[in-house]
PAMAR-264464 format. One record per residue (C-alpha): residue number from 1; residue in one letter; x, y, z. Coordinates in steps of 0.02 Angstrom, whole numbers, plus 50000, padded with zeros to 5 digits. Layout:
BEGIN
pt n=NUM	res=a	x=X	y=Y	z=Z
...
***
This chain:
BEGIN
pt n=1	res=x	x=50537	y=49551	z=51243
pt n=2	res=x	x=50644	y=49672	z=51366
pt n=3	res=x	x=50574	y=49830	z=51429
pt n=4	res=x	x=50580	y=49949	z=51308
pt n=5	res=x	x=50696	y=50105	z=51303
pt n=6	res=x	x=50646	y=50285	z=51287
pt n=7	res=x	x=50728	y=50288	z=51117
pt n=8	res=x	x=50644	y=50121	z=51053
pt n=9	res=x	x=50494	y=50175	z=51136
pt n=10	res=x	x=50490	y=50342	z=51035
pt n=11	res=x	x=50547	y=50232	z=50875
pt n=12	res=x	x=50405	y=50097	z=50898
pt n=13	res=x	x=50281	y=50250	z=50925
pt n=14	res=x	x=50337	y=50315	z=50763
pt n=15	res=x	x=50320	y=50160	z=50677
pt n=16	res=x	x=50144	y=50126	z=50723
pt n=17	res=x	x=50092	y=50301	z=50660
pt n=18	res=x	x=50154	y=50277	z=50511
pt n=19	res=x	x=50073	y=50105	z=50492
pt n=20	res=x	x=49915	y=50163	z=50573
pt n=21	res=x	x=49889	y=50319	z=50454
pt n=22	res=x	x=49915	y=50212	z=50302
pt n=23	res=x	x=49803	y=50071	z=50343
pt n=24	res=x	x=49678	y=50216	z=50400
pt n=25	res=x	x=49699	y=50330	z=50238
pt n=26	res=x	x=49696	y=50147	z=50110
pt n=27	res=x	x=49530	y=50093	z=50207
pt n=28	res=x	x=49463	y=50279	z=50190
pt n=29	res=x	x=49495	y=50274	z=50002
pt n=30	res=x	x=49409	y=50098	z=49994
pt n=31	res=x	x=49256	y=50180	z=50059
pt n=32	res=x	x=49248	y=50322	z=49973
pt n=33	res=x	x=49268	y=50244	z=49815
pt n=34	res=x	x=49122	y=50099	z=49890
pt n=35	res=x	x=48999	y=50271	z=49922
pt n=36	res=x	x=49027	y=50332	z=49732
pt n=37	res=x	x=49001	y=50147	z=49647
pt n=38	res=x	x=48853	y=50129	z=49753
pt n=39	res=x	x=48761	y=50281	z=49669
pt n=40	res=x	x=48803	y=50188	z=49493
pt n=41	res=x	x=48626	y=50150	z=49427
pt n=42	res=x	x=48591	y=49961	z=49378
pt n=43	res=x	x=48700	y=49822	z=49380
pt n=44	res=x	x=48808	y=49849	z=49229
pt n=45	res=x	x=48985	y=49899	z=49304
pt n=46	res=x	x=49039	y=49952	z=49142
pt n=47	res=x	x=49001	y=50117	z=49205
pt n=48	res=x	x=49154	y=50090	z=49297
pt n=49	res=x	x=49241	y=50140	z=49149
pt n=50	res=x	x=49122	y=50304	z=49109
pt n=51	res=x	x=49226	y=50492	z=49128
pt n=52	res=x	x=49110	y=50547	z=49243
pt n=53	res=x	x=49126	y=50387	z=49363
pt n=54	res=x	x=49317	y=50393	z=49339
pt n=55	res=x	x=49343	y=50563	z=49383
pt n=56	res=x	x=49249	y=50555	z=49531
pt n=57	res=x	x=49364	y=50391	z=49580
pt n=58	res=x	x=49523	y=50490	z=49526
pt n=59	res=x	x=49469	y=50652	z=49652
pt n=60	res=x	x=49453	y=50520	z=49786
pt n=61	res=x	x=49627	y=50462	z=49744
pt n=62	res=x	x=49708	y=50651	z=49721
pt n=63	res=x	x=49646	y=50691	z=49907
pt n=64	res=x	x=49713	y=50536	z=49984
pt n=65	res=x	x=49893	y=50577	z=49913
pt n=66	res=x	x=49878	y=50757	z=49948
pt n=67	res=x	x=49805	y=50721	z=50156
pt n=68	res=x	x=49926	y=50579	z=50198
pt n=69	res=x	x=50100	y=50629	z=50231
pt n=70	res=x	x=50207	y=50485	z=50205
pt n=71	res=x	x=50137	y=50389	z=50042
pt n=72	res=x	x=50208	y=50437	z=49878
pt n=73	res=x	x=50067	y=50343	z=49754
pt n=74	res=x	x=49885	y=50288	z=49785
pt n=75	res=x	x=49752	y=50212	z=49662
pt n=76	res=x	x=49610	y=50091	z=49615
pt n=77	res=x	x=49628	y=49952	z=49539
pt n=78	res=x	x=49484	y=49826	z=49493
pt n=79	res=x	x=49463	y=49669	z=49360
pt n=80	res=x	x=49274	y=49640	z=49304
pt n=81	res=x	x=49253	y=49465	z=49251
pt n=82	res=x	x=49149	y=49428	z=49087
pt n=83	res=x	x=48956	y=49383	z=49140
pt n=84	res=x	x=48791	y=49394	z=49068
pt n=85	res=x	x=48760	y=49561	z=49102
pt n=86	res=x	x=48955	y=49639	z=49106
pt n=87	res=x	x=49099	y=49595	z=48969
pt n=88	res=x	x=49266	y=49568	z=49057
pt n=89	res=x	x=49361	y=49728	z=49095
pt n=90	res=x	x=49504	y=49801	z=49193
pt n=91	res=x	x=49532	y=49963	z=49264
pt n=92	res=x	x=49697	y=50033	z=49333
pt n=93	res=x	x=49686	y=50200	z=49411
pt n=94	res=x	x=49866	y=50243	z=49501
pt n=95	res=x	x=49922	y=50417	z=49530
pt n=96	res=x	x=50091	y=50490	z=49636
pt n=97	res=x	x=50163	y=50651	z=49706
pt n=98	res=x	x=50285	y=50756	z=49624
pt n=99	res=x	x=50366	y=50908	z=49687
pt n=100	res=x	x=50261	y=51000	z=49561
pt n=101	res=x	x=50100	y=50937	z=49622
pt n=102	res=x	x=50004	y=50736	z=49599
pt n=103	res=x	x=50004	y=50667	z=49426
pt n=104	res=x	x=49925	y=50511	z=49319
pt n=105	res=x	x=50032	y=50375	z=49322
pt n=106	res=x	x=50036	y=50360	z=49117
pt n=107	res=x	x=50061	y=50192	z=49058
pt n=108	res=x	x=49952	y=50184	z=48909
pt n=109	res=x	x=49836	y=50054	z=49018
pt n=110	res=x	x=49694	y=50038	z=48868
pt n=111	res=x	x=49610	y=49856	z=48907
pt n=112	res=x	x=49734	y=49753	z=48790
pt n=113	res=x	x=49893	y=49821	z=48895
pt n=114	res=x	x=49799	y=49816	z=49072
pt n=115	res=x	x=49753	y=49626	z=49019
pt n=116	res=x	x=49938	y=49587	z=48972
pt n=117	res=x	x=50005	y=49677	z=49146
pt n=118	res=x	x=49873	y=49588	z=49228
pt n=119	res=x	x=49887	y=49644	z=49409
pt n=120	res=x	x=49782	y=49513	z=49487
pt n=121	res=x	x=49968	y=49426	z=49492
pt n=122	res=x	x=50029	y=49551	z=49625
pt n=123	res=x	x=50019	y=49494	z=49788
pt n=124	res=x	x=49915	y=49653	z=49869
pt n=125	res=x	x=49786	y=49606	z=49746
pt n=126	res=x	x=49774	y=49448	z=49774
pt n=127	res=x	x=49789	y=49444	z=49964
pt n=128	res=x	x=49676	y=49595	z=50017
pt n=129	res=x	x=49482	y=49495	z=49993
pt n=130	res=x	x=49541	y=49354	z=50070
pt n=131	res=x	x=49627	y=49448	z=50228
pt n=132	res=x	x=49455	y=49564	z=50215
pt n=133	res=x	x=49541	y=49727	z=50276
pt n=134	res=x	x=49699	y=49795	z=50256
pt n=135	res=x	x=49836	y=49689	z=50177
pt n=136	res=x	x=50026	y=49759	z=50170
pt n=137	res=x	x=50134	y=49703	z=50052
pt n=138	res=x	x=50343	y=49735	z=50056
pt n=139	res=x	x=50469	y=49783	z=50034
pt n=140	res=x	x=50477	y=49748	z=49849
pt n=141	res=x	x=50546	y=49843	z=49697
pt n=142	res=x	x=50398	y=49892	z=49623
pt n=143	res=x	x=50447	y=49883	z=49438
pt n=144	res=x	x=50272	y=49959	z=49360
pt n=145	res=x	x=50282	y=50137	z=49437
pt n=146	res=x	x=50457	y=50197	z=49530
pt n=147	res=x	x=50566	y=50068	z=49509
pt n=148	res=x	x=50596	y=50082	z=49716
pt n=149	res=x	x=50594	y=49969	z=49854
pt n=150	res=x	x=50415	y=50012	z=49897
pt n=151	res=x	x=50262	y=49959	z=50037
pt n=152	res=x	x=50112	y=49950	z=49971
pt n=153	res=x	x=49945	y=49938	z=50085
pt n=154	res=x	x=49788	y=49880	z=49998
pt n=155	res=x	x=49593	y=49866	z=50054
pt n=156	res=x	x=49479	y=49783	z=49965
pt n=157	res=x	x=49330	y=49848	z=49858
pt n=158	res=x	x=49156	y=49780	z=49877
pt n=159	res=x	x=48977	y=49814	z=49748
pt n=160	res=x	x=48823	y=49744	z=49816
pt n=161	res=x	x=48946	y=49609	z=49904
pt n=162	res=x	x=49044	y=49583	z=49734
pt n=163	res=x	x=49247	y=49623	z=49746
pt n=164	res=x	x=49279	y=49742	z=49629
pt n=165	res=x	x=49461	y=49763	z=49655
pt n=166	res=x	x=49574	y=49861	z=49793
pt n=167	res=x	x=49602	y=50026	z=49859
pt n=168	res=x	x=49802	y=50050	z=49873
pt n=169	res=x	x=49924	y=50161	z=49933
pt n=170	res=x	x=50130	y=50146	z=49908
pt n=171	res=x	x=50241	y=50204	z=50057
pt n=172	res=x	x=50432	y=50233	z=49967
pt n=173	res=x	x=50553	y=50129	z=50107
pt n=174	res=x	x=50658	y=50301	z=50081
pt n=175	res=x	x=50531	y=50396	z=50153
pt n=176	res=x	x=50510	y=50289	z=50284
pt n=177	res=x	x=50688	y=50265	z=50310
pt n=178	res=x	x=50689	y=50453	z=50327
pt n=179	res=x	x=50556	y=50456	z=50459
pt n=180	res=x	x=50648	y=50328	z=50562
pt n=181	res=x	x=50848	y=50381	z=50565
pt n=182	res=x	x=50803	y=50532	z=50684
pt n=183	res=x	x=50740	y=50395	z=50811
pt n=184	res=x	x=50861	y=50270	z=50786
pt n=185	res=x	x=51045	y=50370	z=50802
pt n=186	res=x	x=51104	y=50263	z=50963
pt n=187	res=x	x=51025	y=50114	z=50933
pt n=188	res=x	x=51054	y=49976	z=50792
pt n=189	res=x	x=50877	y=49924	z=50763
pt n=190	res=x	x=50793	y=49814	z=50599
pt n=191	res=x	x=50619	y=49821	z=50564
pt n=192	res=x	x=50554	y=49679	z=50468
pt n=193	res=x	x=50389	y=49608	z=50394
pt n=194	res=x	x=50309	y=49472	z=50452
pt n=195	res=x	x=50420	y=49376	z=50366
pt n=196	res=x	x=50578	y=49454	z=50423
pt n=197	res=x	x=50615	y=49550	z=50270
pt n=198	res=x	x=50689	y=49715	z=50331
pt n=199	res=x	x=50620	y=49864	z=50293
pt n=200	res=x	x=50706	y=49975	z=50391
pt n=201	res=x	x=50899	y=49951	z=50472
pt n=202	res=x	x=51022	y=50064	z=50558
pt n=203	res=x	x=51155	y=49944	z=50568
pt n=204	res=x	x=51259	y=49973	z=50438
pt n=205	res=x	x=51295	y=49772	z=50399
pt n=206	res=x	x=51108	y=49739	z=50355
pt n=207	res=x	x=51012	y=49806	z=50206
pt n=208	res=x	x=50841	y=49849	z=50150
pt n=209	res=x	x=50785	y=49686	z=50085
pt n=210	res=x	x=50881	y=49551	z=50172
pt n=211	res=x	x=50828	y=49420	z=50259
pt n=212	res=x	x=50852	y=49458	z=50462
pt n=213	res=x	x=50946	y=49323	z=50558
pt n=214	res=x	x=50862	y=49300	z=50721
pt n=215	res=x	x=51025	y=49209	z=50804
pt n=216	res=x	x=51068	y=49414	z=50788
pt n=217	res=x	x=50929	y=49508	z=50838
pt n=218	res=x	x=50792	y=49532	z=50990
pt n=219	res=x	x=50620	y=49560	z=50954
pt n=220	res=x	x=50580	y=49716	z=51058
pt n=221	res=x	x=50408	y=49787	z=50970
pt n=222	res=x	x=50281	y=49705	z=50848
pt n=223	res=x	x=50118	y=49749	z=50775
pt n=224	res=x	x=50005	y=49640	z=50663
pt n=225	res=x	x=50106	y=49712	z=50514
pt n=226	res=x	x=50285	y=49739	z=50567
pt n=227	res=x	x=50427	y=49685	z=50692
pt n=228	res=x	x=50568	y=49775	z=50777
pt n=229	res=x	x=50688	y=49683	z=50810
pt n=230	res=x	x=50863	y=49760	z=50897
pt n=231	res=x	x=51041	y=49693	z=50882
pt n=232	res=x	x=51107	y=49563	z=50998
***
């Protein structure tokens, strides 16, 4: 990597805020919803799926949408499996912003559809308890909710050392794309996942979900999430 610009500076600075707030705000959630599960008497985590519990888990998920800037949806979601003291369940709590305020995600989730949707399939379900902390997932058009190329950071859940399922927040690429054009006018810049999917571009021959040629590009900035990567 070459010595970094002021304007790539500034970008990569941005970038890592961004990143940093998310993983921050998904690993808050986790906890928070950790605390109220852990005042759940007994062992029975069908109480999961009690009003009172629920609430209390969707309050958790309102304030994390309405104190973190750049995500657009945030929610719980956990998959009991059948035992001798719990029947098999699934819970799916998602919520997003709206310029009239945060609303329920409504998909009719009652446990037949939730079992059918099953989202132990999606990747930051999968991959969150066996990275152990935060696990970022995109871009990918997230079909379920917006229909958007969409980032998606997800924590895992823990009772009494049992995963229960994953904290999440979705960043929007748009809204990231808007965070990033204002520090990337004179430069033509990609950055990519891990995997050199690009997330964000401002050269105007690569596009939010391509794969990034590196016979093209310089790597110039990279975190444990994300790489910058500048035209060659």
């Amino acid at each position: 990597m070459f010595m970094l610009t002021t304007s790539l500076r500034n970008l990569s600075e941005k970038i890592d805020r961004i990143i940093n707030s998310t993983i921050d705000s998904t690993g808050k959630l986790a906890k928070d919803i950790e605390s109220t599960l852990a005042e759940i008497d007994g062992v029975n985590l069908e109480h999961l799926l009690e009003p009172s519990v629920r609430k209390t888990i969707q309050e958790h998920i309102k304030k994390t949408l309405n104190s973190h800037v750049y995500c657009s949806g945030a929610g719980f979601a956990s998959h009991i499996e059948g035992t001798g003291n719990n029947k098999e369940f699934w819970l799916l709590e998602w919520w997003y912003k709206k310029a009239d305020g945060v609303k329920q995600v409504n998909l009719d989730l009652d446990q037949a559809t939730q079992q059918r949707l099953d989202f132990r399939t999606f990747e930051w379900f999968k991959k969150a308890p066996t990275v152990g902390n935060a696990f970022i997932h995109g871009p990918y058009v997230d079909y379920i909710c917006n229909t958007s190329y969409t980032i998606t950071s997800a924590v895992p859940v823990y009772f009494n050392q049992q995963f229960l399922g994953v904290a999440a927040i979705d960043l929007l690429v748009s809204r990231v794309e808007e965070e990033l054009l204002p520090y990337a006018a004179n430069d033509k810049v990609f950055l990519t996942n891990k995997e050199r999917r690009i997330i964000f571009s401002s050269h105007p021959r690569f596009r939010v979900g391509d794969l990034l040629d590196l016979n093209q590009a310089e790597l110039v900035h990279e975190s444990d999430y994300f790489n910058l990567y500048q035209a060659t």
